[in-house]
KEGUPA-787754 format. One line per 5 residues: number of its first residue (from 1); their letters; for each residue x, y, z negated of N, C-alpha, C, CB. Coordinates in steps of 0.001 Angstrom, whole numbers, plus 500000, padded with zeros to 6 digits. Each point is the difference from the previous one (the first is absolute). Glycine has a CB too. Layout:
# residues N
NUM> A> X,Y,Z,X,Y,Z,X,Y,Z,X,Y,Z ~ ...
This chain:
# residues 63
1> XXXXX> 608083,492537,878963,499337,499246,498964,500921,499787,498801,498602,498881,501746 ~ 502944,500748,498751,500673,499974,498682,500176,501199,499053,501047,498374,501184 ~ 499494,501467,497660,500443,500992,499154,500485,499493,498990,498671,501365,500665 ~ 502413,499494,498767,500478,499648,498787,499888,500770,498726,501250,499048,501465 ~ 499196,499596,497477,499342,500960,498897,500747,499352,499061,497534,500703,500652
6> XXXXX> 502890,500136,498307,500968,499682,498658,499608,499920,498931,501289,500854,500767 ~ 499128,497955,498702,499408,499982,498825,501199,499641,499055,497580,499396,500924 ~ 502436,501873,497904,501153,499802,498364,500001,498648,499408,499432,502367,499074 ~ 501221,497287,500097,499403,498910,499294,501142,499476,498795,498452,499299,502363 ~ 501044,500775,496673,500831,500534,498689,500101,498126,499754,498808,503233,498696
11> XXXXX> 502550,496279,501404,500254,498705,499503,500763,500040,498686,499973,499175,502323 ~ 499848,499767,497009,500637,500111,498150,500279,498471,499706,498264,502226,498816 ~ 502415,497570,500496,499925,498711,499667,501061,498947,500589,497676,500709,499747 ~ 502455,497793,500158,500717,499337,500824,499774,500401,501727,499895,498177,497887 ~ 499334,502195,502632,499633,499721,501682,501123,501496,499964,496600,498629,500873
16> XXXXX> 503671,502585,498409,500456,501482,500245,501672,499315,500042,497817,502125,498448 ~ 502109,496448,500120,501588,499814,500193,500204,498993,500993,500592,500549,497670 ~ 498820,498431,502467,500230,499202,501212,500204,500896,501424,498521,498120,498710 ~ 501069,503092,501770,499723,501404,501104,501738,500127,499883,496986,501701,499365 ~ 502782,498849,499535,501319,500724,499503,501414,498767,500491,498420,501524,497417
21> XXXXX> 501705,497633,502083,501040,499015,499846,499794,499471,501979,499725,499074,496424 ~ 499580,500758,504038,500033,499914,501115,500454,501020,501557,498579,498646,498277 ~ 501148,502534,500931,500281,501311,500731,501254,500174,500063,498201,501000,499389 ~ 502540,499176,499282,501214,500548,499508,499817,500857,500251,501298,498866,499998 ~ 500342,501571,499780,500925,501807,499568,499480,500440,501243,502745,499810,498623
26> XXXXX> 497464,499954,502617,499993,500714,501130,498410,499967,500982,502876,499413,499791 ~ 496170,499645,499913,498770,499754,500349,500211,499022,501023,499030,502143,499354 ~ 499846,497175,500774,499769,498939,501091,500440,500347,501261,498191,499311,498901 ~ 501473,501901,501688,500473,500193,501441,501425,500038,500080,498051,501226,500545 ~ 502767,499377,498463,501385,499895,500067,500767,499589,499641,499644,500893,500306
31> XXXXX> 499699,497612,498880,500856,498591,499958,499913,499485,501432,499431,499282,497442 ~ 499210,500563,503289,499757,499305,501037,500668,500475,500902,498181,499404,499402 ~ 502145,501765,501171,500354,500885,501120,502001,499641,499279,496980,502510,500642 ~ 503319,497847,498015,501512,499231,500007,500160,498304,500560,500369,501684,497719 ~ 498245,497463,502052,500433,498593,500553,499929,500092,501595,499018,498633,497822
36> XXXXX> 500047,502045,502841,500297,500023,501277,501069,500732,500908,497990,499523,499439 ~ 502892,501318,499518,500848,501001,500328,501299,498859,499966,498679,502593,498917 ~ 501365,496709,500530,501154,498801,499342,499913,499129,501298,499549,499820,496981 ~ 499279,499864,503476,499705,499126,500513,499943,499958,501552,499142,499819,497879 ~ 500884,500885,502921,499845,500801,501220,502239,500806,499779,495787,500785,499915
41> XXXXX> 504621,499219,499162,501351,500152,499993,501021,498699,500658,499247,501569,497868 ~ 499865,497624,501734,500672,498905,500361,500262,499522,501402,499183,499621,498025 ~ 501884,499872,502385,500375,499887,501599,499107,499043,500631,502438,500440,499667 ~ 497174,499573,501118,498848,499026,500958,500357,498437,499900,499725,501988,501948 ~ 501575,497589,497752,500366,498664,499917,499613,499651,498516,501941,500113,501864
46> XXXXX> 498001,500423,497577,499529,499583,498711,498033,499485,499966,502385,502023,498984 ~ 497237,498603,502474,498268,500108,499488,500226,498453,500561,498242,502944,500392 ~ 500284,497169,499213,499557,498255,500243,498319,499890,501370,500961,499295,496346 ~ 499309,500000,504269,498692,500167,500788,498821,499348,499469,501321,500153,501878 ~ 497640,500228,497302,499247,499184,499126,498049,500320,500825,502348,500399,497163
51> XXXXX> 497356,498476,503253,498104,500259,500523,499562,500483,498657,499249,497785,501899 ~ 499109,502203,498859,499124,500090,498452,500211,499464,499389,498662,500375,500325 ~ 500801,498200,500660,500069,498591,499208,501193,499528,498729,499027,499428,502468 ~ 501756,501450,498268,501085,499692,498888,499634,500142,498543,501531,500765,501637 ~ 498300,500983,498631,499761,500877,498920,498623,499444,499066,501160,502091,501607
56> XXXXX> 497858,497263,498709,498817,499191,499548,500903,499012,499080,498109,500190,502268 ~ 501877,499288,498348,501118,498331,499865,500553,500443,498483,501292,499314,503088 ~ 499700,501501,497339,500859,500573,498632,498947,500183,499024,501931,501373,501170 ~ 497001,499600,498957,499468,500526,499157,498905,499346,499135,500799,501576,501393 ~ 498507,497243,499149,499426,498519,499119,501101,499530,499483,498182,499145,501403
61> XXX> 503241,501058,499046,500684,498776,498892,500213,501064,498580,501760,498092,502135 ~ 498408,503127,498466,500489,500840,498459,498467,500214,499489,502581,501669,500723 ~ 495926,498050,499287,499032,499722,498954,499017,501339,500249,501740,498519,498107
């Protein structure tokens, strides 16, 4: 039943530079994949043991 399907889509304007300025030089996947590469480097005493709940918690106080 599924299928996929592509669709172009020509952006201009502030939303092409807001895209742009958010992506950067190297694109979204390979800013993200350098923060988890940084991050997973780090020695196990450094991680923190955090629940969901935590992660919720945090994330209403930053808005």
């Amino acid at each position: 039943m599924g299928y996929e399907k592509a669709i172009s889509v020509d952006i201009t304007g502030e939303l092409a530079e807001y895209i742009s300025s958010a992506v950067g030089e190297y694109g979204l996947y390979e800013a993200f994949r350098a923060e988890l590469q940084e991050a997973f480097a780090e020695p196990e005493s450094n991680h923190r043991y955090v629940t969901a709940e935590d992660v919720i918690a945090r994330n209403k106080l930053r808005g």
